[in-house]
C-alpha positions in Angstrom: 105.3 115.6 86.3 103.1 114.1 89.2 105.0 116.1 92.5 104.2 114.8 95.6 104.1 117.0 98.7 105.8 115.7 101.8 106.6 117.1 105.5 107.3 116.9 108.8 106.1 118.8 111.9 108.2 119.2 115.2 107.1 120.1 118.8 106.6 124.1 118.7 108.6 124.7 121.7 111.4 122.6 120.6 111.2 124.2 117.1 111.4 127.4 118.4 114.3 126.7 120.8 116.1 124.8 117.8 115.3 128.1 115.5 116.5 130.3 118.6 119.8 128.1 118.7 120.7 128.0 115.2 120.2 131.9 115.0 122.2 132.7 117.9 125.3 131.1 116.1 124.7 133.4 113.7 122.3 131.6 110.9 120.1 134.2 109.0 117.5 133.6 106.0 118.5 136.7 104.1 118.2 134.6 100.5 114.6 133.7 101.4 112.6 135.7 99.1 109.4 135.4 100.9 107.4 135.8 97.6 103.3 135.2 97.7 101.2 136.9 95.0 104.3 136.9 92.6 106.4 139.8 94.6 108.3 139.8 97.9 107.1 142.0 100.9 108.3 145.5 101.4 110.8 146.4 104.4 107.8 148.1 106.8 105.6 144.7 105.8 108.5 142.6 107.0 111.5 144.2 108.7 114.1 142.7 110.3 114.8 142.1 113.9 118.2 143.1 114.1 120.9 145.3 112.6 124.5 144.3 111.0 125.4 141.1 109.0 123.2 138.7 111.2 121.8 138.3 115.2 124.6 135.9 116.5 124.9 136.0 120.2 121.1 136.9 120.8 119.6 136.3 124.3 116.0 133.7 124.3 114.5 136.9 125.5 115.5 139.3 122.8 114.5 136.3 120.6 110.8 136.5 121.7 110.5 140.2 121.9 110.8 140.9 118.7 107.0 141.2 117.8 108.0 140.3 113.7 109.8 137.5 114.5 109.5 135.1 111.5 110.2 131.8 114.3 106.7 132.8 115.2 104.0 130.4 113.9 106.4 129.2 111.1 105.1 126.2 110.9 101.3 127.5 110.3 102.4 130.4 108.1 104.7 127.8 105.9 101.7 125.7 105.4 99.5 127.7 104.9 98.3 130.0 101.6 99.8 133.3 102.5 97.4 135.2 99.8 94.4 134.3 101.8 95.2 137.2 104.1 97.0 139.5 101.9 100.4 138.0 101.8 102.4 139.9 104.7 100.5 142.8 104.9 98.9 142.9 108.5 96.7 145.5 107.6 94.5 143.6 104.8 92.2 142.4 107.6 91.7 142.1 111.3 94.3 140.0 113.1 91.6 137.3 114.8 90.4 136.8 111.3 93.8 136.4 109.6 95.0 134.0 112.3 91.6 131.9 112.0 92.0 132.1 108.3 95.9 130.9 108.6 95.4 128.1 110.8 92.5 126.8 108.9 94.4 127.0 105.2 97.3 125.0 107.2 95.2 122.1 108.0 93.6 121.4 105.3 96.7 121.9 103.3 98.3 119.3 105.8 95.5 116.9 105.7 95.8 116.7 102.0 99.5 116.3 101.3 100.5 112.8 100.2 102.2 112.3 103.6 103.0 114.3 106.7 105.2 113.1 109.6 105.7 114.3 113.3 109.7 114.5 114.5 108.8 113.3 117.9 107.5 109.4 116.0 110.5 108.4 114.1 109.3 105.1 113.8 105.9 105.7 113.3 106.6 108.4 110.9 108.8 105.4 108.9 106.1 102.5 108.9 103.6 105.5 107.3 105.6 106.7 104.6 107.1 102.9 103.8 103.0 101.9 103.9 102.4 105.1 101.7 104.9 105.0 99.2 105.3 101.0 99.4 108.8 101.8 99.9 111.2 99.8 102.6 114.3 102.2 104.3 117.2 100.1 105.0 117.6 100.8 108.1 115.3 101.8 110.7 114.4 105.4 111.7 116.4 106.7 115.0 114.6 108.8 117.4 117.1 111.3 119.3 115.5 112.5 122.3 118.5 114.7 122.8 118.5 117.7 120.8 119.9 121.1 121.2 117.0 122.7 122.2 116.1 119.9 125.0 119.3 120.8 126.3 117.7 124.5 126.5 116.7 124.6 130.3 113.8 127.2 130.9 111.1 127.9 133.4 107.5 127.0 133.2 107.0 130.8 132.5 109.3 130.9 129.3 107.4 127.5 127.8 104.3 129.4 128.8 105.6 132.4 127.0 107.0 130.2 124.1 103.4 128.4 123.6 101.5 132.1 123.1 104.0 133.1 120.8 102.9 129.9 118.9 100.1 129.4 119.7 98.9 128.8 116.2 101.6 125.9 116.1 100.6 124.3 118.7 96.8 124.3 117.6 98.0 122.8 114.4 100.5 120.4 116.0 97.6 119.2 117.9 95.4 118.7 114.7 98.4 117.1 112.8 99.4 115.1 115.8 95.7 113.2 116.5 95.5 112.5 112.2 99.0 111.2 112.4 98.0 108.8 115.6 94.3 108.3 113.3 96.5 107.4 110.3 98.7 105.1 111.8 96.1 103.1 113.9 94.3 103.1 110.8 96.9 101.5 108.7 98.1 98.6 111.8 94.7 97.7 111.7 94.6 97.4 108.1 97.9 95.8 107.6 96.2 92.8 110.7 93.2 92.5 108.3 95.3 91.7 105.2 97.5 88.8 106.9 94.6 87.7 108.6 93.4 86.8 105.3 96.5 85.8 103.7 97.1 83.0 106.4 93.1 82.6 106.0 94.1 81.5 102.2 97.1 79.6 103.1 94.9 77.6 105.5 92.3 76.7 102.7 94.9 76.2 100.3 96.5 73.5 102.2 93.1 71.7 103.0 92.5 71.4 99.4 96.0 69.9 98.8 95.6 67.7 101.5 92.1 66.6 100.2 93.7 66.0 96.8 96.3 64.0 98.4 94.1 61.1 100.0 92.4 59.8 96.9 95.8 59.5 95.2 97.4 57.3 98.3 94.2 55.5 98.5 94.2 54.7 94.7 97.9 54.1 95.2 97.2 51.2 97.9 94.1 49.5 95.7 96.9 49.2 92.7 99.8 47.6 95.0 96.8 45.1 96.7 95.5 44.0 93.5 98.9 43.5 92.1 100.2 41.4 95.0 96.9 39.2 94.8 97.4 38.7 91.0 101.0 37.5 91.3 100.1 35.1 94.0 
């Protein structure tokens, strides 16, 4: 089978609020195996950032202290090939290395799915995958601007804090965010070019038929004259 990859990026500091949310009423990702180089890291490679059944109730600020924190950079890490930099084992190479490295395998990996789309462009993100797939939704794409995490009021301090715990998400939202805007200028100017053409065509085909007409109601007159004249 022919698979095609798909996905869609969100803001990094509303995905990390959203992720901060959805934990806090108590959501855990204890079934995610986490496997890369066919086996699943060990407890002191990835440990956990709480103790009991799951980390409901935890403040934003617990949240972003825990250094191991998978919210951090999920987007980059998810996209990206994990056994580039030793799977989950920090110690395989230098940390500016591994995060270059990470970021890097992200973007291309991004770059050559069959689509990508952003959360923030609903419609956008619609006309591109109905252009890409040549497939029509039946209704239009909504775009919520009210989510749980914009109802998440923080300082300029906690954003700022929020964006260097990210900060390799919100390098790659940038990248993905400039090709999505690329792509879909790209693909409005494209779709102008074709019906610029197609009533092009239409034109010339209607001068033709209209050319083809005139000799016949000319020939059409001649007949009627000639028969008239005859009869007189």
């Amino acid at each position: 089978r022919n698979f095609y990859y798909i996905t869609m990026l969100r803001d990094p500091v509303s995905r990390y609020l959203s992720e901060w949310k959805h934990v806090q009423r108590g959501a855990t990702w204890k079934t995610s195996l986490h496997m890369c180089d066919g086996r699943s890291p060990t407890p002191d490679e990835l440990p956990t950032c709480y103790e009991g059944d799951d980390w409901s109730g935890v403040s934003l600020q617990e949240f972003m202290d825990c250094s191991y924190n998978l919210a951090n950079n999920r987007q980059v890490r998810m996209l990206a090939d994990l056994s580039l930099v030793g799977c989950y084992n920090l110690t395989f190479m230098n940390e500016s290395e591994r995060n270059t490295i990470l970021l890097q395998s992200a973007k291309n990996n991004l770059k050559n799915m069959a689509f990508f789309g952003l959360t923030e462009f609903q419609r956008k993100t619609q006309y591109l995958f109905e252009r890409t797939f040549n497939l029509k939704f039946i209704s239009p794409f909504t775009q919520f601007n009210v989510t749980r995490a914009s109802n998440v009021d923080i300082g300029e301090d906690v954003r700022q804090r929020i964006e260097d715990l990210n900060f390799l998400d919100v390098q790659l939202y940038d990248y993905a965010k400039d090709l999505f805007l690329q792509r879909f200028q790209y693909s409005k100017q494209e779709e102008h070019q074709k019906n610029r053409l197609k009533r092009r065509e239409e034109r010339r085909l209607l001068r033709e038929q209209r050319v083809h007409q005139w000799p016949r109601e000319e020939a059409a007159e001649v007949v009627v004259t000639e028969d008239y004249n005859s009869q007189v």
